[in-house]
C-alpha positions, 0 to 999 in steps of 0.5 A: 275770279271765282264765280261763288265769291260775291264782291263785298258789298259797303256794309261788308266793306264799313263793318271792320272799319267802323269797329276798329274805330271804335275799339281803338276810341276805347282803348285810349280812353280805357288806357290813354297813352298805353293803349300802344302796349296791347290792346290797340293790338288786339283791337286789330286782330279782333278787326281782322277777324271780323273782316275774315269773316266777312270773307268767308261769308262772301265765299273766300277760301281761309287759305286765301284770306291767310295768303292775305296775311301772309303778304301783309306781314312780308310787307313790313318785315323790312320796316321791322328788320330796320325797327330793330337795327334801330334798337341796336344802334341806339343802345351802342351808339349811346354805349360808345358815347355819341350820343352823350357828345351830341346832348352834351354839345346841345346843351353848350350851343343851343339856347331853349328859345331857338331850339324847337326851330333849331331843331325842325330847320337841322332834321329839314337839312339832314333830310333833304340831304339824304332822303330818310326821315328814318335816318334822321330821327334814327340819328340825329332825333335821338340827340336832339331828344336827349338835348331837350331833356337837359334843357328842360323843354318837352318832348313832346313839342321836340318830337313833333319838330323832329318829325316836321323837319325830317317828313319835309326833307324827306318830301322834297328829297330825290333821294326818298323812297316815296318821293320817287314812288308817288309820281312812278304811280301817278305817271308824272316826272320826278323834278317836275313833282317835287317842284309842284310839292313846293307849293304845299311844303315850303309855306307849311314849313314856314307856319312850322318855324314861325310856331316853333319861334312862337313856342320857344320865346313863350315857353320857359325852361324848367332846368336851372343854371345849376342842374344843367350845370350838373347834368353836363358834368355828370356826362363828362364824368361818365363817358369820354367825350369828344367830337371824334364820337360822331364818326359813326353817325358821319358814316351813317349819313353818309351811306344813306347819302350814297343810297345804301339800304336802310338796313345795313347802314343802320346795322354798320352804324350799330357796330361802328357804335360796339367798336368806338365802345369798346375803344373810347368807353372801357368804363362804360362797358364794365358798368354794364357788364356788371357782376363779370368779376369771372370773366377775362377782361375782353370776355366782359368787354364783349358781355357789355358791347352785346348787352347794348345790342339786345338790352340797349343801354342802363345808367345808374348815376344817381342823376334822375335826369341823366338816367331817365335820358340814357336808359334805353335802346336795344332791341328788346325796346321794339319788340311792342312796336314790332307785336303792334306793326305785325297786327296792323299788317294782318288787318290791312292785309285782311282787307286788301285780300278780300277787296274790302279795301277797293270797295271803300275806295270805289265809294268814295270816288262817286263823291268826288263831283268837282275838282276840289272834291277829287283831290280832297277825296283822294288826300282822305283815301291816302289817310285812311289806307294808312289808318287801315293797312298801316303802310306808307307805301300802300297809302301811295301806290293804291290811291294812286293806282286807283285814281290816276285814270280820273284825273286824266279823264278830267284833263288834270295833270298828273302832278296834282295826284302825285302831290296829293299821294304826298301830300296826304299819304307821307305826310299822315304816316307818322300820325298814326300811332299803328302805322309802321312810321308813327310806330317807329317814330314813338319808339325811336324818339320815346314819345307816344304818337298822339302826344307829339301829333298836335305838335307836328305843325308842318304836317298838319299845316301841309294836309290844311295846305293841300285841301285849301289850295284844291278848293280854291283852285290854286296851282291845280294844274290843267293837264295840257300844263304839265306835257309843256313842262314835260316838253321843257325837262326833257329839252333842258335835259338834251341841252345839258347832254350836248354840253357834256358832250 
C-alpha cells in the first residue's frame, strides 16, 4: 500500500454509513413506498460522495476510488442483464398467454384458505429442484401473483410466501449458487453444510406454513363468486388457453435444471414466449400492435411480439382487475430498478475500495467475546454488507473471508460459519429494498420490499433461529465434529465408488 495513504479510521468508516440511514430513514417517511423511485437512489450517491471524500482525505487517488466503482457496477451487470431478460420474458410469456393459463388454473383449483401456504410449499419445491430463487419468482411467482389478485388475497402476504418458499429451496438446494458458495469460503463441505443448515431451515419453514395456515383460515377474500366468475371469463375471452402454454416455462425450469446460465435461459423463455404469441395469440398481438392498419400482417405481428419485449404487455378490457393484473413487463419496467442497483453498487464499492468496509468489519470482531456472540456478530456483518454493498454475494464471501480464521482459532467447525453466511447473508438479501435480490424481487413480483417484509415469515423465522440456536448453544458444532463427518463423507463416497465399479 502507498505510504501517504492513512488506514480509515471508525469515524471514517461510520460516517457514510450512519448518513445513508438517516437519508434512507427520510426518504421513506418523506415518500413511503416511492422512495424506490429516486430519492433512495440519490441518498446512495450522495453517500458515495461522501465516502469518496473520506478517501481523498485518507490520501487515495480519484482514479482508485473510480476503479472502486467501476468494479462495483461490473459486479451487478450480470443481476442487471438478468433483471431485464426478466422484464422481457414477463411481457411475452403474459403476450403468449402462459401466464393468463397459470392465473386461470389458480383460480380453478386453489382455495383462498390454502393458498398463501399452497403457494410457499410450490415456490419451496420448485426451488430445491432448480436452485434459483430468481427463477422461481421469475416464473412461477408471477402466476402466483396474478392467481392472488383473482382471488381477492393481498400481495403482499403472496409476495412474502413467494419469497419464503423460493429463499428455502434456494438454501437447501446443491444446485444454488450461494449454496455452494458459503462453504467454498468458510472451507466446510457442500452436503456436510446443507445438512447442518437443516436445523435453522426446516423449523422456520414450518413456523412459515403454520403462519400462512393461520393467515388463510382468518382472512376473508374480498373477490365474490360473481367477479371471479367474470374475471376467469374474461381471460378465456382474451387469450386462447390451454395447458399446452406452460411449455415455455416447463423449458425454462428445466435448463435451470441442467444448470444453464440464468441469462440465456431467461432470454430463451422470453422468445419461447414471442413464438407461442405469434402461434396461439394472433389477437392478442394485433391489440397490441394497435394503429398497424398499414403494415402487412406479419410486419404488425413482429410490432406486437417486440413491444412486449421492451414495452411488456397492455390490457384494455374494461375489467379494472384484468387490466390492473396484466399490464406490465417489458424492459422499460426495470430500468428504476436497474438506475437503483447501479447506485448501490457505486456506494458499496466506494466503501470496499477504500477499506472502510474492512474497518467496520474489524470493529466488530473485538465485540464478539463468546461464541453466541461470534456467530451473532457475524450474522449482523452479512446484513449489513447487504445493506451497504447491496450484493448477496459480498454479503457471503466477505464475512466469510474475514471470520473463518476466528472460528478455527476457537475450535468451531467450519459448518457453523458457513451456515451463519446463509443463514444471515441470503437469507436478508431479499429484505433490502436496494439490495440487488429485494430489487429484483419488488420489480419481478410488483410489491415494495418494505410491503412484503413483515410477511417473509421463513426469513425472519430463520435470522431469530439462527441467534437463538448461537446463544444457546444448539447444533454449534465443536471443530473435532465436523473432521469426523468430514472423515464419514468422504468414506461413503469411497464405498459408493467401489459399488459403481
Amino acid at each position: 500500500m502507498d505510504r501517504n495513504i492513512r488506514q480509515p479510521s471508525l469515524v471514517d468508516a461510520l460516517l457514510p454509513v450512519i448518513t445513508l440511514v438517516c437519508l434512507l430513514s427520510l426518504a421513506v417517511y418523506l415518500f413511503s413506498d416511492d422512495s424506490s423511485y429516486g430519492p433512495n437512489q440519490i441518498a446512495l450517491l450522495l453517500c458515495a460522495g461522501i465516502a469518496a471524500l473520506v478517501g481523498l482525505k485518507n490520501g487515495h487517488k480519484w482514479k482508485d476510488i473510480e476503479a472502486g466503482i467501476n468494479k462495483g457496477i461490473n459486479i451487478s451487470l450480470g443481476a442487471i442483464l438478468i433483471l431485464l431478460a426478466v422484464g422481457s420474458l414477463i411481457g411475452t410469456w403474459i403476450l403468449s398467454g402462459t401466464v393468463p393459463t397459470m392465473i386461470y388454473l389458480g383460480l380453478k383449483l386453489l382455495s383462498p384458505e390454502l393458498f398463501y401456504a399452497a403457494a410457499c410449499a410450490m415456490c419451496a419445491l420448485v426451488a430445491i429442484s432448480i436452485g434459483s430463487s430468481w427463477t422461481v419468482a421469475g416464473t412461477i411467482g408471477i402466476g402466483l401473483m396474478g392467481i392472488a389478485t383473482g382471488l381477492g388475497m393481498s400481495p403482499a402476504i403472496t409476495a412474502g410466501a413467494v419469497i419464503s418458499g423460493a429463499y428455502f429451496g434456494d438454501k437447501l438446494s446443491p444446485l444454488s449458487d450461494t449454496t455452494n458458495l458459503a462453504p467454498a469460503v468458510a472451507g466446510s463441505e457442500l452436503f456436510s453444510h446443507i445438512r447442518h443448515m437443516l436445523w435453522t431451515t426446516v423449523p422456520s419453514l414450518a413456523i412459515a406454513l403454520v403462519l400462512f395456515l393461520f393467515i388463510g383460515f382468518s382472512e376473508e377474500s374480498v373477490s365474490s363468486s360473481s367477479e371471479l366468475n367474470a374475471l376467469i371469463n374474461d381471460l378465456d375471452q382474451q387469450f386462447n388457453l390451454g395447458w399446452h402454454l406452460l411449455i415455455p416455462m416447463a423449458v425454462l425450469l428445466f435448463m435451470a435444471v441442467k444448470k444453464v446460465p440464468a441469462f440465456p435461459t431467461i432470454l430463451v423463455g422470453a422468445v419461447l414466449g414471442g413464438i407461442f404469441a405469434v402461434i396461439f395469440q394472433p389477437q392478442a398481438i394485433a391489440n397490441l400492435a394497435g394503429g398497424s392498419e398499414d403494415l402487412s400482417p406479419a410486419l404488425a405481428t413482429l410490432k406486437g411480439v417486440w413491444i412486449a419485449f421492451f414495452d411488456g404487455y397492455s390490457s384494455d378490457t374494461g375489467n379494472a382487475v384484468l387490466d390492473d393484473l396484466l399490464s406490465k413487463g417489458g424492459m422499460s419496467g426495470m430500468l428504476n430498478t436497474v438506475w437503483l442497483i447501479m447506485c448501490a453498487m457505486t456506494f458499496g464499492g466506494v466503501l470496499e475500495k477504500l477499506g472502510l468496509l474492512e474497518r467496520l468489519v474489524r470493529s466488530a470482531l473485538n465485540l464478539a467475546r463468546s461464541t453466541g456472540s461470534l456467530v451473532v456478530t457475524t450474522m449482523a456483518t452479512c446484513i449489513g454488507t447487504n445493506i451497504i454493498t447491496a450484493d448477496q454475494y459480498i454479503s457471503v464471501i466477505l464475512p466469510g473471508r474475514m471470520y473463518r480464521a476466528e472460528f478455527k482459532r476457537r475450535k468451531l467447525a467450519a459448518v457453523n460459519l458457513s451456515r451463519t453466511l446463509e443463514d444471515a447473508g441470503t437469507i436478508s438479501s431479499p429484505l433490502i429494498p436496494w439490495n440487488t435480490c429485494g430489487a429484483y424481487m419488488a420489480a419481478t413480483l410488483g410489491v415494495a420490499t418494505f410491503a412484503y417484509l413483515p410477511f417473509a415469515f421463513f426469513n425472519l423465522a430463520n435470522l431469530v433461529l439462527a441467534a437463538v440456536y448461537a446463544y444457546a448453544g444448539f447444533k454449534i458444532l465443536p471443530l473435532e465434529d465436523e473432521e469426523d463427518s468430514a472423515a464419514d463423507d468422504k468414506q461413503n463416497l469411497q464405498v459408493l465408488n467401489e459399488a459403481k465399479a
